[in-house]
N, C-alpha and C positions, 0 to 999 in steps of 0.2 A: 463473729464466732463461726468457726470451720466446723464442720459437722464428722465425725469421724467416719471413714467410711468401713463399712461393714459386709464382711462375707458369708457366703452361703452354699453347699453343694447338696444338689439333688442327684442320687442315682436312681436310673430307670432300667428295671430289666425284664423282659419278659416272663410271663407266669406261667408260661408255655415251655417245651423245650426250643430252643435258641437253633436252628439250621444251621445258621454262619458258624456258631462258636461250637456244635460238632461237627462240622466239615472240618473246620481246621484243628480241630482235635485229632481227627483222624491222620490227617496230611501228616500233621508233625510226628504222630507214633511211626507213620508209616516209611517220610522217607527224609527224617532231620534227624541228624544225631540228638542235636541239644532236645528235641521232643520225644525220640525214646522211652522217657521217665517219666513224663507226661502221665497224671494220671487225672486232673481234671481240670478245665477250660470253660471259662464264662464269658459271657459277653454283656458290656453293660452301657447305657449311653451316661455320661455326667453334666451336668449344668451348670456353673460357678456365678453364683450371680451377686454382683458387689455394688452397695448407694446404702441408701436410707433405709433399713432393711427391720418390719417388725419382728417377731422370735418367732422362732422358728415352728410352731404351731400354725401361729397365722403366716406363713410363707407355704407351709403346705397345704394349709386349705385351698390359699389362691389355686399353687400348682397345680392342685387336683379340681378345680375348677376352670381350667384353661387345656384346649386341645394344641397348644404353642407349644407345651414340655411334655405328655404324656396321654396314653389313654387308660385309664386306671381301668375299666374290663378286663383288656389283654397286659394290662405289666402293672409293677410294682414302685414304689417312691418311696426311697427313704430319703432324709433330709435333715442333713447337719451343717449347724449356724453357730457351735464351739466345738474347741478339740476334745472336749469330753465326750459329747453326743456317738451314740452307737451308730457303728457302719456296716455297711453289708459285707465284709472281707474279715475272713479270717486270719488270724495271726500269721501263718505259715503259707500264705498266701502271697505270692510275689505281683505285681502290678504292672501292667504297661497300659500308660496315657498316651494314645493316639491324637493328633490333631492335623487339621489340614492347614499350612498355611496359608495366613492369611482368611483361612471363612470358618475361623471359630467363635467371629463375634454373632451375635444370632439379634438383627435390627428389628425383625419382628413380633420376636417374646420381649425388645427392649420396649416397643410403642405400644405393646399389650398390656405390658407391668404401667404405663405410664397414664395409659386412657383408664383403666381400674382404679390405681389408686390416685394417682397424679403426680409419683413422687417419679426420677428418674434413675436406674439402673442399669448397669454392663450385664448383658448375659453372654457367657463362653459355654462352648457346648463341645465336647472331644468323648472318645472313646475311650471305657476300659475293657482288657482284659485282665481277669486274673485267674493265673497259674497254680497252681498246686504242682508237685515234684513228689515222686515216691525217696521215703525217708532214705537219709544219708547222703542227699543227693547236694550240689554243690548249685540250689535252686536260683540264687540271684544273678550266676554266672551263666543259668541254662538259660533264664528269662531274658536275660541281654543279649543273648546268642538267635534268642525267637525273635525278637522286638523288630529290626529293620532288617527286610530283604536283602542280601549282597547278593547272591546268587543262588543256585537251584538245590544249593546243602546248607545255605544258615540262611535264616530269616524267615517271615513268615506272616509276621504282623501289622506292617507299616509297608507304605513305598515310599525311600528318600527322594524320589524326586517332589514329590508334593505333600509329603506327609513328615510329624516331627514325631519320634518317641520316645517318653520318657519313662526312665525304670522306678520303681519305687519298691523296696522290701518291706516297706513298714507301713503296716496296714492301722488307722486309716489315712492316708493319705492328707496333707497339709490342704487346709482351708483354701489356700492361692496357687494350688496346683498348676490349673491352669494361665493364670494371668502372668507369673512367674517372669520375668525378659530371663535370666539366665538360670540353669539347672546343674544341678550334680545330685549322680543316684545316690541313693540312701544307702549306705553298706546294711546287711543285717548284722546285729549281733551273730557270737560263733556262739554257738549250744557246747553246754558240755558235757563230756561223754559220761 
């Protein structure tokens, strides 16, 4: 009998204000078109972690007993194991998942999870940002414009030489964001006027 394997994402974000995610706040009002509009910028770290996985109460207690994923003093964990469970994004929130290739598997929260409980699990670990856009603004199209570097007027977020990013308009984000092998963004819905 094959055991179904089961997913989980933890976002951590600081309970402080974020330096990196207003510096690049700044950047993009200051000298990106598509940031312009920009009216707020977060920054948040995600975890994915997929095996034998209890519910999601008992996922977070671990988490917040291990300094592998966070340090609950300075930041926050939210932690959703279905698509129901509440997220830290707001609806009108656009997303970009950062990841490095290649070192988003994280082998030391995996041997952590393993000597705990003893069972075994993938943990991926990537980057979000998410955007907000003042109203009217054509926000999925800005946020794609932000997401990877091309040169010194679009990009912002990502470096394609070592880094993948992916857009998402629809908040929250799919359970296997991260483990994913291929992508295509999310369109938002068109709001009507």
């Amino acid at each position: 009998m094959t055991r179904r394997k089961l997913r989980a994402q933890a976002f951590v974000e600081l309970r402080a204000e974020d330096p990196e995610a207003t510096s690049a706040l700044a950047v993009a009002r200051a000298h990106l078109e598509a940031g312009s509009e920009l009216s707020a910028l977060r920054r948040l770290r995600v975890f994915e972690l997929a095996g034998a996985l209890p519910e999601r109460d008992a996922i977070a207690e671990r988490l917040h007993g291990s300094t592998q994923f966070y340090n609950p003093a300075k930041e926050r964990c939210v932690v959703r194991a279905v698509d129901g469970d509440a997220s830290p994004f707001g609806v009108d929130e656009v997303l970009v998942l950062v990841l490095e290739r290649g070192g988003d598997r994280r082998p030391g929260a995996e041997r952590w999870w393993r000597h705990e409980t003893g069972g075994r699990i993938e943990v991926r670990e990537g980057v979000v940002w998410a955007m907000r856009f003042a109203a009217g603004e054509d926000a999925l199209r800005r946020g794609e414009d932000l997401a990877v570097t091309r040169d010194r007027t679009h990009g912002l977020l990502a470096n394609p030489q070592f880094q993948e990013a992916r857009v998402c308009a629809t908040a929250p984000p799919p359970l296997d964001w991260l483990s994913r092998k291929s992508w295509r963004p999310t369109k938002r819905p068109r709001r009507s006027a």
